[in-house]
N, C-alpha and C positions, 0 to 999 in steps of 0.2 A: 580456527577458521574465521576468518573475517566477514562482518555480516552483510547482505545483501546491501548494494548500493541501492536507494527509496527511488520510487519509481518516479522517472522528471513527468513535468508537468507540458502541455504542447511550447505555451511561453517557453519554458526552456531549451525544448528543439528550437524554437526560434533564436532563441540570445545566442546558442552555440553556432547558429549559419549566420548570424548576421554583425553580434557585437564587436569582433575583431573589424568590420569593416566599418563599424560608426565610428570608434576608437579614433582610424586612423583617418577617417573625413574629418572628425572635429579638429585633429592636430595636435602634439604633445601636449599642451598645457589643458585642455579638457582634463578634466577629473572619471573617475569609473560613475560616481553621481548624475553626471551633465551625459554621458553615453548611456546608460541605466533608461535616463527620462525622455531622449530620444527613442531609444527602443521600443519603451512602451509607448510613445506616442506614434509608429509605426505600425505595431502589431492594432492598436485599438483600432487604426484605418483601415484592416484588411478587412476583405469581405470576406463570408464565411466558406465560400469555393476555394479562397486562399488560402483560409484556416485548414480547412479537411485534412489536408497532408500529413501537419502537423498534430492535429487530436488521433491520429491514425497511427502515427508513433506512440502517443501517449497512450493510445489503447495496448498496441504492441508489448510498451515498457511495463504494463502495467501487469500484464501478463507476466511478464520476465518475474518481475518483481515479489508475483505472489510463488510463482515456483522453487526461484532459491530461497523463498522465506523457507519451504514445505523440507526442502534439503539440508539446510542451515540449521533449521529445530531439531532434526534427526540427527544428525553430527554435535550439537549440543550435546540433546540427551544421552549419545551414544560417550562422548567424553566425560560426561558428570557420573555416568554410573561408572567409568572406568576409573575417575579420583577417588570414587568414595568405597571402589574394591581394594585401591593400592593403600588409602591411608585411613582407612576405617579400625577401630578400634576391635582389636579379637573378640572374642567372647571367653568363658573363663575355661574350656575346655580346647584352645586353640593354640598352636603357637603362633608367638611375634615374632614374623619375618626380617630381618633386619633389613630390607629394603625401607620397610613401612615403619620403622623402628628410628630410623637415619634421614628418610629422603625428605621430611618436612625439613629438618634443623637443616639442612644441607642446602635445601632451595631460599633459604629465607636468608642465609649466611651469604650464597651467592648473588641475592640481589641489594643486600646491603652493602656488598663490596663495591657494585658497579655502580648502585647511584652514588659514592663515598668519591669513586674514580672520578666521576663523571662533574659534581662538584667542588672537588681539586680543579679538573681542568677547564672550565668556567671561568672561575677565580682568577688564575693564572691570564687566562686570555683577556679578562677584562682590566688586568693590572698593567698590561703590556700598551694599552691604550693611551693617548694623551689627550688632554681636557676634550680639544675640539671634536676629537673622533669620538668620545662618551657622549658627546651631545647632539653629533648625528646620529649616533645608534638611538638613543633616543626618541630625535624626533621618528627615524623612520621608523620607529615602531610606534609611535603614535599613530604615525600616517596610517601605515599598515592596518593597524587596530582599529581605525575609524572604517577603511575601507571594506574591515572582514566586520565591523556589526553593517555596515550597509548592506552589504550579500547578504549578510545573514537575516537581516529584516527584511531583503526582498523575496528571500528566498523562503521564510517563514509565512510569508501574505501570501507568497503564489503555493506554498505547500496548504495553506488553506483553503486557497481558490480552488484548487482540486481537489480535494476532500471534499469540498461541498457539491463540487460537479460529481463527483464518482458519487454520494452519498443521494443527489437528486434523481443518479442513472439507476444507481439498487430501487430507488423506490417508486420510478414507474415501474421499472421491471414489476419490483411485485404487484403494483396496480394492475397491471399487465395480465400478470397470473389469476389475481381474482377475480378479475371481469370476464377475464375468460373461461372461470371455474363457475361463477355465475352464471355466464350466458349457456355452459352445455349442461346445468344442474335447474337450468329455467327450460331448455330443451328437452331433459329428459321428461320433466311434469307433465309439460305439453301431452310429451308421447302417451306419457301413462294417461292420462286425462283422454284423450283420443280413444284410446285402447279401451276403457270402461266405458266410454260412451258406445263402441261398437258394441263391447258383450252386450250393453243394456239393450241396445237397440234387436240384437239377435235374440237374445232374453226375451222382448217384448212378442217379437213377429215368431217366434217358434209357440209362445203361448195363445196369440193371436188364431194359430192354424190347430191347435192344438183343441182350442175354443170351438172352432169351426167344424171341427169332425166332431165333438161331442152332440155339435147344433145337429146334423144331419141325421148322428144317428139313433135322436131322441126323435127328430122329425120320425122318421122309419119307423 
């Protein structure tokens, strides 16, 4: 099972509705760089009405994100104990199943064949090449490779940007919590403090009268 795709950040709800259209305002020769720094110099303009939308998603995904984590763990742990039932070693009063006996050498046989396959035919296709064409596979994967660490350093600043937004939202939440465990644990005192003050006050005037009949009826 493939694991949860991370949950995007609002920026990135934005880059998904808007960067296909910066792309093709700046024109073919623009770079993913030069549309990237448009972007963000868009989004930093919006007022935060505009933003709403978009952290609304982000709250949404974010949601998504913690649930398939919750289903993804259980489908783990649910196939890690099923490996370790089929190729676990007996004990000495057990027999050795000849599944669990065979199916390691057998999976390890079968994927050594296909990467074997698969760099044969590699090989082959890069031999089949002439000079000029090695030299554009080349550059475009240069190209390529510069434009994937760019995403991947924007998308590592903006995965940190949200981390520290979600990690600022946990912690008023719990600020949240205690003030407000404070405030009804500073309420209760009150109460109780009220509450002792009447007994005393009923303590006092019951001995008061109490006082007062003895006064009478020594007077008598």
């Amino acid at each position: 099972m493939a694991p949860p795709n991370r949950a995007r950040s609002a920026f990135m709800f934005y880059q998904s509705d808007h960067l296909g259209d910066i792309k093709r305002g700046l024109g073919p020769g623009a770079s993913i760089g030069d549309a990237m720094q448009t972007l963000s110099s868009q989004w930093k303009s919006l007022s935060e009405t505009d933003r709403q939308p978009y952290f609304e998603r982000e709250e949404e995904d974010r949601q998504r994100y913690h649930r398939e984590c919750v289903v993804a763990d259980e489908a783990a742990f649910k196939a890690q104990q099923e490996r370790i039932a089929k190729y676990r070693i007996p004990g000495e009063n057990e027999e050795l199943r000849a599944s669990s006996r065979g199916g390691r050498a057998r999976m390890d046989a079968e994927r050594e064949a296909r990467e074997a396959d698969e760099r044969v035919r590699k090989e082959a296709n890069y031999n089949r090449l002439t000079t000029e064409e090695r030299e554009e596979r080349r550059s475009a994967k240069a190209a390529k490779r510069a434009e994937k660490l760019e995403r991947q350093r924007l998308r590592e600043a903006e995965e940190a940007a949200v981390d520290n937004r979600h990690r600022k939202l946990d912690e008023e939440a719990k600020k949240k919590t205690a003030d407000r465990l404070k405030y009804l644990l500073a309420q209760s005192d009150i109460f109780a403090r009220l509450k002792d003050g009447k007994s005393r006050v009923d303590k006092e005037g019951d001995n008061n009268e109490e006082g007062g009949k003895n006064g009478d009826e020594y007077k008598s």
